[in-house]
N, C-alpha and C positions, 0 to 999 in steps of 0.2 A: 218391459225392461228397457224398451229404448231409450226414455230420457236420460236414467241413470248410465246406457251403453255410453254416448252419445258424450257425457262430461265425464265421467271417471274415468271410462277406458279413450275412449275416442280425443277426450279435452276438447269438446265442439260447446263454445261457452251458448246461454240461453239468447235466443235471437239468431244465430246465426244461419243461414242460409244453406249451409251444410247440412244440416240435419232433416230438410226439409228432402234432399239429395238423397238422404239413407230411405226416407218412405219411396220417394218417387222411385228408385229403384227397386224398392218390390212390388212397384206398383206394375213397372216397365217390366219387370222376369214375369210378372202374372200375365199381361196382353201373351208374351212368346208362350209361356205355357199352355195358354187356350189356344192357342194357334196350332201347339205341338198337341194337344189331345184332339184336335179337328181333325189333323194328318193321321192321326193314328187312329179314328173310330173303326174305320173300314176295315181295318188290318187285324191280325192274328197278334198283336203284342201291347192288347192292352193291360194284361198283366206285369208282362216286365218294365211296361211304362211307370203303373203302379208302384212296383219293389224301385224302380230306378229315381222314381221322383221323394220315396219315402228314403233312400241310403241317401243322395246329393243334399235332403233337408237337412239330414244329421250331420251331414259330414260338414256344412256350409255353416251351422248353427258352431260346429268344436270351431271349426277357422274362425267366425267372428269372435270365439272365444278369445284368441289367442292374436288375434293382431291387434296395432293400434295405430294404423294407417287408415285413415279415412278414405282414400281411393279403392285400396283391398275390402276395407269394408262395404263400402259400396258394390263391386263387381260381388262378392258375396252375397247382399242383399237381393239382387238380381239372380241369382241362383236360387237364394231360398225362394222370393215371388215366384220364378217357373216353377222348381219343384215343386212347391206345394199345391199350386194349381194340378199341375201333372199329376201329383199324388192323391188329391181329395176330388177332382172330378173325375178322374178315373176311377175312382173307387164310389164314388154315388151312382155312377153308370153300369160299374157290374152289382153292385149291389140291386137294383132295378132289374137287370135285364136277365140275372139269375136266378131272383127268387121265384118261385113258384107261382104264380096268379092269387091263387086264396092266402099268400100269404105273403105280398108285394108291400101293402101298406104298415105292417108290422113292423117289415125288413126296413123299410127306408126312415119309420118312428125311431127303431133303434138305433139306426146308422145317424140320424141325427142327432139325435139325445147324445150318442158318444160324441159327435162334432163340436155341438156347438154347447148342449145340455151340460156337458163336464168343463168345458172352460174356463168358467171362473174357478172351481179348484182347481185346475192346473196351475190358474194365476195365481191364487194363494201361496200354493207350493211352488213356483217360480219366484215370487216375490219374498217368503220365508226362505228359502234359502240364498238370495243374494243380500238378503239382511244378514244372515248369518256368515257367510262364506264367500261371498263376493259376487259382484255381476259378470263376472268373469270364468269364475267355476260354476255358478249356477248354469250361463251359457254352457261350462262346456257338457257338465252333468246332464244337464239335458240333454243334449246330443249325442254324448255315449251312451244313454238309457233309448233311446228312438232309436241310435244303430243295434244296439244290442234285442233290442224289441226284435227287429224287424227280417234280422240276422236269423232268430231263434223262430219264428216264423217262416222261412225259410230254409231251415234245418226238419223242422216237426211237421211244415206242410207245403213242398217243394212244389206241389200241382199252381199253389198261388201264381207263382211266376208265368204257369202256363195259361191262366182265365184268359178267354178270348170276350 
């Protein structure tokens, strides 16, 4: 949805140099992010690394919903490149180092099948609903369904937070 963020909400016309800003900035939160899952492999909290990189995606995705400052957008985008790194290599890492041996390669089929396997319908249904309802509400829709995901996850299996 970027292009569309980018001129409807943003008003950043095609060509312009800004836009290039919104990627490079999650590009720039992704390097911090592997930097932050480096510092944290050793340690006892790569669970709440997980749950904290999966809440700041959602909460970062409602904010880009609702601004239309390009500058905000950008420190934004730079939150979602860390968290999501923080969030999806944390979670390939216990996914790995928790499964059981005879059933390691199963675990990380599945764990990427949901990654990368489901994407393009997410894109569908990201794309179907800012046709319908706006890139704006699809944004934030998104992000209240990932926080409430991730929330109710946390409610039903409180251990998540604990994975070392």
């Amino acid at each position: 949805l970027m292009p569309a963020l980018a001129t409807e909400i943003l008003g950043i016309p095609e060509g312009d140099r800004r836009y290039g800003w919104l990627f490079s900035a999650i590009g720039v939160g992704a390097l911090f992010g592997a930097y932050l899952v480096g510092k944290c492999a050793a340690t006892k909290v790569r669970g709440k690394l997980m749950v904290s990189g999966a809440v700041f995606f959602a909460l970062a995705l409602i904010g880009i919903s609702r601004t239309t400052s390009v500058w905000l957008a950008i420190a934004l985008f730079f939150i979602v490149g860390l968290a999501a790194i923080a969030q999806l290599a944390t979670a390939n890492t216990l996914t790995q180092s928790l499964a059981p041996d005879h059933l390691r390669g199963r675990a990380v089929s599945a764990h990427m099948f949901a990654m990368a396997g489901l994407q393009p319908i997410g894109s569908y249904i990201a794309g179907f609903s800012a046709k319908h309802w706006g890139v704006a509400n699809s944004l934030a829709i998104g992000g209240l369904v990932f926080l409430v995901y991730t929330l109710g996850v946390l409610v039903l299996r409180p251990r998540v937070a604990s994975l070392e």
